[in-house]
DRENDORO-807189 format. One record per residue: x, y, z of N, C-alpha, C in turn. Coordinates in steps of 0.001 Angstrom, whole numbers, padded with zeros to 6 digits, always signed. Example, Ala and Ser with C-alpha at 12.3 -4.5 7.8 and 13.67 -1.06 7.14 Angstrom:
BEGIN
+013190-005690+007800+012300-004500+007800+013200-003300+007800/+012850-002250+007080+013670-001060+007140+012900+000030+007870/
***
This chain:
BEGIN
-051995-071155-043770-052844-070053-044185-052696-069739-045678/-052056-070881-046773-051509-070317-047993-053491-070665-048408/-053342-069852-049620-054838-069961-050508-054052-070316-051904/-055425-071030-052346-055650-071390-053880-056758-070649-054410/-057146-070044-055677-058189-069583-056259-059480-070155-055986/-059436-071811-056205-060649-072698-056209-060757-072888-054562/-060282-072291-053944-060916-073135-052179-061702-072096-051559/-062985-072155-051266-064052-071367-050610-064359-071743-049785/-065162-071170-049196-065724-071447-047583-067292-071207-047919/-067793-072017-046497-069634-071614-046802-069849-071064-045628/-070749-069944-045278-071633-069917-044167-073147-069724-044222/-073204-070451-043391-075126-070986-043335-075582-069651-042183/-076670-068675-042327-077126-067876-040911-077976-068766-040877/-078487-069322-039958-079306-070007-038794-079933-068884-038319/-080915-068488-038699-081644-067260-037353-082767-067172-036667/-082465-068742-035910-083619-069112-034659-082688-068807-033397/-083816-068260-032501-083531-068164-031423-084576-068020-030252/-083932-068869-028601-085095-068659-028184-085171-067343-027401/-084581-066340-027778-084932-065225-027426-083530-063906-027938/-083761-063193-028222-082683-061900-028835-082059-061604-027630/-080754-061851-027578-079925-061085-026098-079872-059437-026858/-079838-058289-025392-079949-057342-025539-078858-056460-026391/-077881-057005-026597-076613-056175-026955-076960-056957-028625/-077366-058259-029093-077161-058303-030703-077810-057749-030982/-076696-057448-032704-077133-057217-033678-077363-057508-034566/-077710-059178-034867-077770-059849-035862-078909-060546-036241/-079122-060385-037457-080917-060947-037330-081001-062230-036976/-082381-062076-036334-082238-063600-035535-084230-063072-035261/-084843-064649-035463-086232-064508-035000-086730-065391-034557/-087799-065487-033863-087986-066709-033024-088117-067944-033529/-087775-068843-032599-088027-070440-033119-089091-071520-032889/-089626-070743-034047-091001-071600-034183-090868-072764-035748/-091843-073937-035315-091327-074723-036221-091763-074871-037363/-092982-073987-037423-093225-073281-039175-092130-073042-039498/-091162-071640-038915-090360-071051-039842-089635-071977-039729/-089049-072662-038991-088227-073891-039552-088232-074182-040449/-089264-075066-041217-089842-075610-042136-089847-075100-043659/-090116-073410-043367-089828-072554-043936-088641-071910-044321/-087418-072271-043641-086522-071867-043618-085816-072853-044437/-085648-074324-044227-085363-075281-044702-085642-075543-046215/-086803-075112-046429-087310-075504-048098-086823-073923-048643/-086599-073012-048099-085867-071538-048735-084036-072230-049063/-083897-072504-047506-082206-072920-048128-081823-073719-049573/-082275-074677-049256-082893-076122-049990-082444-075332-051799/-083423-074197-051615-083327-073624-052994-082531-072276-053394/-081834-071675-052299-080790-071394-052615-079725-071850-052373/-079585-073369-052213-078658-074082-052635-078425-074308-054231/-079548-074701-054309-080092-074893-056275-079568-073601-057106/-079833-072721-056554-079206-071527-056888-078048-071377-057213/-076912-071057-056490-076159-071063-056230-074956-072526-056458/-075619-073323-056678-074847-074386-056635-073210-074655-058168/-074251-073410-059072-073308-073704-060551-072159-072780-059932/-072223-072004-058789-071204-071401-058558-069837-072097-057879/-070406-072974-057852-069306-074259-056689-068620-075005-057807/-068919-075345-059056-068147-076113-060086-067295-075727-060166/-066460-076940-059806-064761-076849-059877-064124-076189-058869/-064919-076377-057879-064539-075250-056448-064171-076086-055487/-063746-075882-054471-063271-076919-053289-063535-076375-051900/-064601-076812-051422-064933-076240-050120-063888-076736-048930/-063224-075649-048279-062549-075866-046867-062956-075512-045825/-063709-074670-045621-064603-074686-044353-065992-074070-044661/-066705-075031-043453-068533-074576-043535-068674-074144-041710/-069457-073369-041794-069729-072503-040844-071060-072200-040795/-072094-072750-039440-073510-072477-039376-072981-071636-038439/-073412-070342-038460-073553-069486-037253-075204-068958-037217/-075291-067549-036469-076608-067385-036649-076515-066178-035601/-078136-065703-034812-079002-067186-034355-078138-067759-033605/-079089-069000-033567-078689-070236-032655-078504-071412-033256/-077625-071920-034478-078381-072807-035133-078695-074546-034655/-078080-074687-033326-078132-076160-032760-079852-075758-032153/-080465-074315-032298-081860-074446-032014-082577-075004-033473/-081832-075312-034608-082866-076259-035606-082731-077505-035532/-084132-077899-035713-084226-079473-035630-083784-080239-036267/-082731-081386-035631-081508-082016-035987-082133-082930-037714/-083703-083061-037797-083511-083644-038802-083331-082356-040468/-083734-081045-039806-084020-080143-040695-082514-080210-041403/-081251-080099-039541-080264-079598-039953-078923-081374-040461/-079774-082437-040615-079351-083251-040984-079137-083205-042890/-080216-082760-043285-080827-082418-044400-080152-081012-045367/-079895-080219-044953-079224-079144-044784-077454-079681-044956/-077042-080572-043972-075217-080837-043929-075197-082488-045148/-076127-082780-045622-075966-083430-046352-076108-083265-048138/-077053-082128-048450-077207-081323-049077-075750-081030-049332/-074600-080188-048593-073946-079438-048425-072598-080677-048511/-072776-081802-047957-071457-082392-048406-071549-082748-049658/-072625-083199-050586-072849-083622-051690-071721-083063-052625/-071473-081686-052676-070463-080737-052839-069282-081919-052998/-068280-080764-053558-066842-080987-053652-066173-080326-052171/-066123-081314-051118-066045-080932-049512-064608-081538-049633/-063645-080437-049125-062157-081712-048919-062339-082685-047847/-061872-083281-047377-061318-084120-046850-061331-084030-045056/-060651-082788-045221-060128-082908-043824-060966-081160-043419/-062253-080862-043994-062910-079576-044225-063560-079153-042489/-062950-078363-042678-063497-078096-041152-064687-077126-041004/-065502-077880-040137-066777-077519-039785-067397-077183-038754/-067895-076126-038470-068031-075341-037135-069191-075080-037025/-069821-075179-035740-071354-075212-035812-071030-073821-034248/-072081-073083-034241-072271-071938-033286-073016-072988-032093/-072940-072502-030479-073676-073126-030309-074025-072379-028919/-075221-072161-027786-075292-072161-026265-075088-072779-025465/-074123-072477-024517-073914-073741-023520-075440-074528-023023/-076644-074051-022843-077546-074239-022147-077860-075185-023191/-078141-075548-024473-078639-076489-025569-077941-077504-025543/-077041-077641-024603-075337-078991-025086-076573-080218-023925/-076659-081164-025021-076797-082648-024560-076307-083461-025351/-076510-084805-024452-075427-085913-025076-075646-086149-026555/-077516-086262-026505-078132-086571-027789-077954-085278-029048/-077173-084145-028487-077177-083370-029524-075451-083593-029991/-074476-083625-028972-073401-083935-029350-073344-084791-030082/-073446-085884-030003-073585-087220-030564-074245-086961-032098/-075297-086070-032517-076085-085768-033810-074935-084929-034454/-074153-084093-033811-073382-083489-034594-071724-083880-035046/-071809-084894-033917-070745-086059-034423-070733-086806-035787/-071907-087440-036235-072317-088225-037003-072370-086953-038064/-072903-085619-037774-073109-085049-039576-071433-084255-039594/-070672-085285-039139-069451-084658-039305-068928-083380-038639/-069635-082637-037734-069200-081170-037228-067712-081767-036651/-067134-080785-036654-065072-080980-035992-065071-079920-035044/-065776-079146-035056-065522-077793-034251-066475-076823-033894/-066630-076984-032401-068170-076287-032254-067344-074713-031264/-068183-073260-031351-068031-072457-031005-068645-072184-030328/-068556-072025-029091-069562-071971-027570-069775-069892-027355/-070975-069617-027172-071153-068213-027045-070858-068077-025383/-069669-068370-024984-069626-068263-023631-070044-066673-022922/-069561-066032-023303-069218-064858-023085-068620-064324-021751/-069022-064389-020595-068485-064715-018961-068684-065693-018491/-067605-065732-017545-067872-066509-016486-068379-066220-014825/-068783-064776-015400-069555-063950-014160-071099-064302-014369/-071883-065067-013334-072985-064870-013319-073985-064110-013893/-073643-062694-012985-073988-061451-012897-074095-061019-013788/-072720-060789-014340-072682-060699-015741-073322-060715-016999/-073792-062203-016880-074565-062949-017780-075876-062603-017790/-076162-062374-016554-077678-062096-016417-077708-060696-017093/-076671-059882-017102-077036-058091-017155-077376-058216-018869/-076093-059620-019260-076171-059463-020930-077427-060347-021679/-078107-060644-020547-079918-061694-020953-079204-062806-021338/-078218-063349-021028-077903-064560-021957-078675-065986-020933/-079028-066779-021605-079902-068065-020791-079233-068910-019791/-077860-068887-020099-077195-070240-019191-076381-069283-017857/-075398-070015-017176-074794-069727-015947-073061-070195-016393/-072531-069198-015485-070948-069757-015774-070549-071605-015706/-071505-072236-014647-071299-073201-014937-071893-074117-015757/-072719-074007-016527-073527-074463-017840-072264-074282-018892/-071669-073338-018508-071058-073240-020120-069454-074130-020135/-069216-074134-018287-068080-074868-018142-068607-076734-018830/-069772-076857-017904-069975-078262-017703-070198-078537-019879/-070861-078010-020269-070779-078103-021874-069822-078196-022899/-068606-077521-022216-067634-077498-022771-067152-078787-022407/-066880-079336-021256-066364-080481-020395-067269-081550-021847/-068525-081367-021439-069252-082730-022272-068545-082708-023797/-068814-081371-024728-068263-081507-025897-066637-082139-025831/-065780-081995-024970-064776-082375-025329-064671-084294-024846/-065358-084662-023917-065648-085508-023819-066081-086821-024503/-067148-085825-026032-068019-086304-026593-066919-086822-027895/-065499-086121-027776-064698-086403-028731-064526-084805-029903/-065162-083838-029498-064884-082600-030179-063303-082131-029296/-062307-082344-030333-061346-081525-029728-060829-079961-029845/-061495-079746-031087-061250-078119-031471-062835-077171-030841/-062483-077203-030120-063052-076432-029351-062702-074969-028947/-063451-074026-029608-063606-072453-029357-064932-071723-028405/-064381-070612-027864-065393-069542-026824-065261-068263-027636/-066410-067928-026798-066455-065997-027111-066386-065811-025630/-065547-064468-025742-065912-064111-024027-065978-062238-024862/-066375-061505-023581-066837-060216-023674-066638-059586-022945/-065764-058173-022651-065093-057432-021716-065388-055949-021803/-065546-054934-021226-066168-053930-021271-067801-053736-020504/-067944-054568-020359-069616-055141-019555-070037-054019-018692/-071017-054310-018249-072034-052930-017684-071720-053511-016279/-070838-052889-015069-070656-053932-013764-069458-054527-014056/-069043-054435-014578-067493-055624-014957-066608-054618-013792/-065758-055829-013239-064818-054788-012624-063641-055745-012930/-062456-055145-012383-060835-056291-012718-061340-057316-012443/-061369-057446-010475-061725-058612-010239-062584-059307-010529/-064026-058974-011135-064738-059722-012137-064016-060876-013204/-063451-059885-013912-062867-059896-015614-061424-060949-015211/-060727-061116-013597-060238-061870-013644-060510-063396-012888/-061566-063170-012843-061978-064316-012273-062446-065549-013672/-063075-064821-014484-063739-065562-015667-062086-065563-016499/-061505-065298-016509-059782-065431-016996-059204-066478-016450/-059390-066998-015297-058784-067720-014504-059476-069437-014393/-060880-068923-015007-061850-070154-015109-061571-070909-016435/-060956-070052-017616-059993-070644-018728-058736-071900-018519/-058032-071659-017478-057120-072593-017048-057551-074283-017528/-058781-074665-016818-059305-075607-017084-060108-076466-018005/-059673-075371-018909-061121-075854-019507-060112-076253-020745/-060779-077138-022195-060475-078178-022922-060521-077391-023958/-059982-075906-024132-060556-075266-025454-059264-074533-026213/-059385-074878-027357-058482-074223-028113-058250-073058-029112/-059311-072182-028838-059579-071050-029318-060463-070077-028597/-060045-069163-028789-060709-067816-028078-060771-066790-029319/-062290-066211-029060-062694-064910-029758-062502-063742-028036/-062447-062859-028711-062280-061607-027240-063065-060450-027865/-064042-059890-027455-064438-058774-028283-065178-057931-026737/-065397-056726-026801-065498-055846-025983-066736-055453-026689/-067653-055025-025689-069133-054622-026012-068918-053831-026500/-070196-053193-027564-069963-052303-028635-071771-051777-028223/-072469-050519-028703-074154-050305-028725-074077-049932-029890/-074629-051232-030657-075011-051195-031882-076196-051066-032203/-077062-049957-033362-078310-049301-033463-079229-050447-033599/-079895-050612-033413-081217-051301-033735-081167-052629-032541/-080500-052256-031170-080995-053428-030057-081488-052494-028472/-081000-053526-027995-081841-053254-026754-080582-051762-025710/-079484-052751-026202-078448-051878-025469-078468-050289-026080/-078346-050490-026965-078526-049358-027942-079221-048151-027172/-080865-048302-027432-081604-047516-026556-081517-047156-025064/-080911-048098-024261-080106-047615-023135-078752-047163-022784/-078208-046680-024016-076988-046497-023638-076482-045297-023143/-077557-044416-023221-076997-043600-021880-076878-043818-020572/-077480-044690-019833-077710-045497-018787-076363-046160-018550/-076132-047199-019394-075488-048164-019711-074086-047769-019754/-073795-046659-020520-072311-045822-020690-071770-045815-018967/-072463-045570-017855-071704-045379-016939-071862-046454-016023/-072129-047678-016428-071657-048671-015556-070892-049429-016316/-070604-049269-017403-069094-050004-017984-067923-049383-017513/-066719-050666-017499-065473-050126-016985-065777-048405-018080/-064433-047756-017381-063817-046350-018664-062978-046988-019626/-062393-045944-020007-061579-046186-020878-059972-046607-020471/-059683-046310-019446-058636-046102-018346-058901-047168-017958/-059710-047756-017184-059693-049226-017176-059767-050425-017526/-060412-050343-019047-060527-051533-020598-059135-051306-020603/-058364-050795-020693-057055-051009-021611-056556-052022-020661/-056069-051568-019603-055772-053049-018405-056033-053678-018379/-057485-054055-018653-058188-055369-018697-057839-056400-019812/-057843-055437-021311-057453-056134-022111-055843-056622-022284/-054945-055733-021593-053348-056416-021478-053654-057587-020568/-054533-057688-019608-053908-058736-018481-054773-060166-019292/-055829-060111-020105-056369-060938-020948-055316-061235-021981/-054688-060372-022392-053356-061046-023833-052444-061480-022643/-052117-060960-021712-050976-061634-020643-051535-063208-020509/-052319-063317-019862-052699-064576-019085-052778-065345-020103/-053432-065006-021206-053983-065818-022828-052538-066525-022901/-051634-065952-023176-050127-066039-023837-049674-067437-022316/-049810-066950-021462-049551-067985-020407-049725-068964-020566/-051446-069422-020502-052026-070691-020869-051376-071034-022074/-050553-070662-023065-050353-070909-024321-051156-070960-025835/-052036-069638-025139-052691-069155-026492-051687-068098-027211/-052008-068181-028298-050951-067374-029142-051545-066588-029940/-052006-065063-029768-052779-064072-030279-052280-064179-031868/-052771-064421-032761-052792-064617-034255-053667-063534-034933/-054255-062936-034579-055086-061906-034947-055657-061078-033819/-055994-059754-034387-056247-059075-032908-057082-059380-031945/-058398-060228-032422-059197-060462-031020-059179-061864-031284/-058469-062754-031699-058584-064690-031990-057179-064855-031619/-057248-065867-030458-056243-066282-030010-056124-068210-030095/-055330-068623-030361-055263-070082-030240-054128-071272-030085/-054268-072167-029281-053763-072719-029023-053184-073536-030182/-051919-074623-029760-051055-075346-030929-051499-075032-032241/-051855-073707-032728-051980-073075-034275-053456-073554-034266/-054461-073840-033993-055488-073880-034137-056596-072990-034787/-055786-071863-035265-056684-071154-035906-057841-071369-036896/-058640-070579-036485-060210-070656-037131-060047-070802-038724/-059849-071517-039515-060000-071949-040701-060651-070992-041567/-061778-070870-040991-063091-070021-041947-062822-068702-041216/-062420-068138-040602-062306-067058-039919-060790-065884-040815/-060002-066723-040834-058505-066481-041576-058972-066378-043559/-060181-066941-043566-060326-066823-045066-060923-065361-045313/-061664-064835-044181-062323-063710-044307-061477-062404-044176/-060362-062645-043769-058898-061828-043487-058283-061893-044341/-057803-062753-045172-057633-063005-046800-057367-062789-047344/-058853-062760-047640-060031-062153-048878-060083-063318-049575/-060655-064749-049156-060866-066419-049783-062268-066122-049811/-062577-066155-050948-064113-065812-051678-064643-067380-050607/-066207-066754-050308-067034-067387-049686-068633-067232-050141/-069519-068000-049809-071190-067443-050060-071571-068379-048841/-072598-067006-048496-073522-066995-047504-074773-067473-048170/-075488-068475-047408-077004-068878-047134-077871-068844-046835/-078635-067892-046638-079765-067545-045296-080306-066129-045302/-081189-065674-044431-081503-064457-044857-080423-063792-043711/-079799-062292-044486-078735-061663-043888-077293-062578-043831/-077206-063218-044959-075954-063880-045182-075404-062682-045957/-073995-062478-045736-073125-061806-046655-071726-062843-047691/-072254-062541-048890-071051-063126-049688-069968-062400-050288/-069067-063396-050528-067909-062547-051120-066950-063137-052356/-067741-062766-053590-067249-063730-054780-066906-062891-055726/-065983-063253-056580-065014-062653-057611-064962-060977-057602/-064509-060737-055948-064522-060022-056159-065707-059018-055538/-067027-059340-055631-068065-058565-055222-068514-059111-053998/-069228-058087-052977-069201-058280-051710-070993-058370-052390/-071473-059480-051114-073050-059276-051802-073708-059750-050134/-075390-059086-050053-075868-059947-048761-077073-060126-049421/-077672-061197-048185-079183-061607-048908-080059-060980-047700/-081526-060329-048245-082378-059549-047638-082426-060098-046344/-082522-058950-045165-082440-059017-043923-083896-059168-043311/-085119-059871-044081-086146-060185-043988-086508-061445-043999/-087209-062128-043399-087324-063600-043539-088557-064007-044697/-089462-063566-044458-091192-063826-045132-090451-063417-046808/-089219-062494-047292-089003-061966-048101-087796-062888-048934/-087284-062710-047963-086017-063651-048796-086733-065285-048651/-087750-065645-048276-088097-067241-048305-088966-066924-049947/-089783-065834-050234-090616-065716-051509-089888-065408-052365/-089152-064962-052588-087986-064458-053692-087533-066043-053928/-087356-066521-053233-086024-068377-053405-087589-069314-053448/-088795-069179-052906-089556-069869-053654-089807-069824-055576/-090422-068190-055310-090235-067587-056762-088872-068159-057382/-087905-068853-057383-086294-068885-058211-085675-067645-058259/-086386-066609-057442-085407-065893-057311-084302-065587-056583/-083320-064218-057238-082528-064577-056242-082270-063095-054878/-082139-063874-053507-082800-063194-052472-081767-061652-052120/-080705-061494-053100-079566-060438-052496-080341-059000-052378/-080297-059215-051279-080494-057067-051482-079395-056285-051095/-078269-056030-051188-077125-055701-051405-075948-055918-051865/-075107-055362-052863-074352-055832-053477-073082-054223-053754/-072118-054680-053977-071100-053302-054622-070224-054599-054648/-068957-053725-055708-067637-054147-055986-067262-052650-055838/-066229-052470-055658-064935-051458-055320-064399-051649-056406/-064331-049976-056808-063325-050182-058220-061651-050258-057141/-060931-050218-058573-059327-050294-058070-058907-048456-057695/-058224-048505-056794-057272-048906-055925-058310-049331-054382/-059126-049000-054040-059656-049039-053525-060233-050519-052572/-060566-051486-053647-060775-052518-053622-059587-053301-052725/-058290-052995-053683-057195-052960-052401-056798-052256-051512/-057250-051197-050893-056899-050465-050062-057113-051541-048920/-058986-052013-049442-059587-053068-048207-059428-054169-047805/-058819-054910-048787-058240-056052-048746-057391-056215-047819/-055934-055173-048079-054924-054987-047287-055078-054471-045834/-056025-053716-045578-056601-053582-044139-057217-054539-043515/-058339-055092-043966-058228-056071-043660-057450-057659-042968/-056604-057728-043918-055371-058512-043786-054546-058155-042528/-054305-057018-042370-053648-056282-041521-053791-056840-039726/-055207-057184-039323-056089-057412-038281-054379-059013-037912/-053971-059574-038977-053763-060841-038930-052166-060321-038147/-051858-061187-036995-050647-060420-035988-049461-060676-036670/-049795-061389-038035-048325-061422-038471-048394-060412-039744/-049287-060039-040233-049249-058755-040762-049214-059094-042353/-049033-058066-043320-049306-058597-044414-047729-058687-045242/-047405-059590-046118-046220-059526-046919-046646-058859-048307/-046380-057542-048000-046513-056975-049481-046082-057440-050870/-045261-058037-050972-044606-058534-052256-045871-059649-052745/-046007-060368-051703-047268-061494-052126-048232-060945-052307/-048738-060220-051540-050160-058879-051640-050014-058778-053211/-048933-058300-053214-048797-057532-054439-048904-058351-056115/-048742-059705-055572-048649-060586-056885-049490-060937-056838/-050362-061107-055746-051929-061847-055976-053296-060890-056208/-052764-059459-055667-054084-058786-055900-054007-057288-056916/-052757-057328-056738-052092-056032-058140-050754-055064-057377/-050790-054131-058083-049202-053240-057842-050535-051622-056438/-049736-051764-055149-050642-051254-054175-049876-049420-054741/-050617-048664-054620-049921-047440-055518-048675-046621-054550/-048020-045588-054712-046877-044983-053826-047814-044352-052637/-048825-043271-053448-049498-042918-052162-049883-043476-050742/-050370-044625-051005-050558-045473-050121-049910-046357-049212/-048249-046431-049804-047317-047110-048952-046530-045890-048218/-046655-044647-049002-046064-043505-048279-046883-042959-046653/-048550-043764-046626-049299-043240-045510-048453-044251-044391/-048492-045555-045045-047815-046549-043945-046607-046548-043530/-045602-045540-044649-043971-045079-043931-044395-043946-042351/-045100-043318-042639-045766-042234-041874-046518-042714-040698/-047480-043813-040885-047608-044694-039711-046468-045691-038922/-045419-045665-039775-044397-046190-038812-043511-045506-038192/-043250-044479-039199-042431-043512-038636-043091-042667-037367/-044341-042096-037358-044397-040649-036954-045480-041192-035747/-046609-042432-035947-047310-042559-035186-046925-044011-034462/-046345-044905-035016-045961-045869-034316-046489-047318-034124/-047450-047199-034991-048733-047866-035359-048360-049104-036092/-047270-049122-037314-047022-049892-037777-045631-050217-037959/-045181-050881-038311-043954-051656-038350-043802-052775-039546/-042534-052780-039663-042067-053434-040974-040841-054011-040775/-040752-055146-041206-039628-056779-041209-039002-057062-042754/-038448-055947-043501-038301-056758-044560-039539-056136-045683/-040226-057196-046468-041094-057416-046941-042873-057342-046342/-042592-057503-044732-043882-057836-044045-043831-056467-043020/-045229-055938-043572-045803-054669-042073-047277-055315-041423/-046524-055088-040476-047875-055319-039198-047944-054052-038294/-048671-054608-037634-049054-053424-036872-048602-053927-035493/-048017-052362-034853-047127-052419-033296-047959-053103-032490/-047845-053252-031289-048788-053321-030081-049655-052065-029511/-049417-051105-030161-050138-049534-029862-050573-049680-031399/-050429-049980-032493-051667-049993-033392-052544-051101-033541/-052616-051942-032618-053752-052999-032548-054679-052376-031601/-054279-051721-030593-055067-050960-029875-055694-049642-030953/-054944-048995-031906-055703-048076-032233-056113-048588-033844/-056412-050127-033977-056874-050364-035044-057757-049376-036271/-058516-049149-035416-059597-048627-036435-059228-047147-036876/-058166-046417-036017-057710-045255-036540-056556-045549-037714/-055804-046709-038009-054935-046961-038630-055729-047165-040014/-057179-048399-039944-058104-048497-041402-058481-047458-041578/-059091-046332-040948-059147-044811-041433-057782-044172-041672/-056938-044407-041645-055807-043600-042490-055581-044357-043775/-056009-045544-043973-055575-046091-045058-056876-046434-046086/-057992-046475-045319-058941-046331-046671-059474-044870-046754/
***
């Protein structure tokens, strides 16, 4: 996990899909093969863009997420990963493509073999039917088993899932049944994230409805110990609060964003993060494709954080990571963190319990990973 100045990461948004599941929130629009087309000759040129920013840079991981992006057409996205190795790509650069169990065929494995992908991320989310259906997702628990089976088959050995807990109908025995369907399967990374109703979807507008057929609160917490229990069994090894992985397998491009390993985003609703300034590109498609026809350039959001501040976020950030941050290094790579601020974290160790300290290195307890987000509100 050590960083160099010059090593960045890329992520591509992909935002075709053949249909919006009810709970995202991420732009995503249908897949039609205009906008393809359209989408392709936009990247194309904010590659051109962007490209003087890569001199003398060393890419370590690329990341298509999205969307769906194994829904673009393999020659669009042939065109696109070749573009992109042209680059100063290391060696051994790991590359992760998003993907649906329901899209996995031989002829697509095999296409993403050849443009080099190492590591594909399956949107599993359950292994409850039921489940699946409540969250609109297209495939079946066993679509996503049998896909996984083929990708590893196909010779992908780093293989990652999403699964999702908190569900509308979820009960233990649900939540341990799709736990137990892990045993078998060929994968070496897990995302874990618990439904959230985020504004502008489907769940959203039903969530008064919706609020009372999810477990409570009294019952997520169980759910999520017997998920770090069993995880730890199989021999996943929680490395961050919701990414767990097997023989150190951790997400490459995922650990850079925990960091703070400057990256740029591609696509419309890409977010970047360079010298320093956090930037995204317009969350419009028809808009950000005319702006990058025009040579322009497509960001519609941007800030830098003055100091102390800038590090406040950094270091919270960082924090998420289960081995926690080593201040002394913090401290030589991003500046001197002020008294105020290490006096909140004596106070979170002392008084609330939240955090903990080894020396040089504070992480956070097993009761402040649970109350994460109250710990980044005490500290930014």
């Amino acid at each position: 996990m050590l960083m160099t100045g010059n090593q960045v990461s890329l992520y591509i948004h992909v935002p075709f899909c053949s249909k919006k599941c009810p709970y995202c929130h991420f732009f995503v629009i249908p897949d039609k093969e205009s906008f393809q087309e359209k989408f392709l000759a936009a990247f194309l040129q904010e590659w051109q863009l962007k490209s003087p920013l890569l001199k003398d840079k060393q890419i370590i991981s690329i990341y298509f997420g999205g969307g769906t992006p194994t829904r673009l057409s393999l020659a669009y996205l042939a065109k696109m990963v070749t573009v992109i190795l042209s680059s100063k790509v290391v060696a051994n650069c790991e590359m992760t493509i998003e993907a649906n169990p329901e899209d996995i065929n031989s002829e697509l494995l095999q296409a993403l073999k050849d443009l080099s992908f190492n590591r594909i991320s399956f949107g599993a989310q359950s292994f409850n039917d039921s489940e699946l259906i409540s969250l609109g997702r297209g495939h079946t628990a066993k679509q996503s088993m049998n896909a996984i089976q083929a990708a590893y088959l196909a010779g992908f050995d780093n293989l990652s899932i999403d699964l999702m807990f908190e569900l509308p109908n979820q009960t233990r025995s649900s939540w341990k049944k799709t736990l137990n369907q892990l045993r078998d399967l060929p994968i070496k990374h897990l995302s874990l994230y618990n439904l959230t109703f985020e504004p502008h979807t489907v769940f959203y507008q039903k969530k008064q409805q919706l609020q009372k057929l999810v477990p409570s609160p009294e019952e997520c917490l169980p759910m999520l110990q017997e998920a770090v229990e069993n995880l730890k069994e199989m021999g996943f090894e929680r490395y961050e609060i919701s990414a767990f992985a097997k023989s150190k397998a951790y997400s490459l491009h995922n650990t850079g964003y925990w960091l703070g390993r400057s990256f740029l985003g591609y696509g419309p609703s890409a977010f970047s993060y360079w010298e320093k300034r956090r930037f995204s590109n317009l969350s419009h498609f028809n808009q950000y494709c005319s702006l990058l026809e025009a040579q322009q350039d497509p960001v519609g959001f941007s800030e830098q954080l003055a100091f102390p501040h800038n590090l406040y976020e950094l270091f919270v950030i960082q924090l998420r990571l289960c081995k926690g941050v080593n201040i002394a290094v913090f401290e030589q790579m991003h500046g001197s963190l002020p008294s105020d601020f290490l006096e909140i974290c004596e106070r979170l160790i002392a008084k609330e319990k939240w955090l903990s300290r080894d020396k040089d290195r504070l992480f956070l307890t097993d009761k402040g990973m649970l109350f994460y987000d109250s710990v980044a509100a005490e500290l930014i």
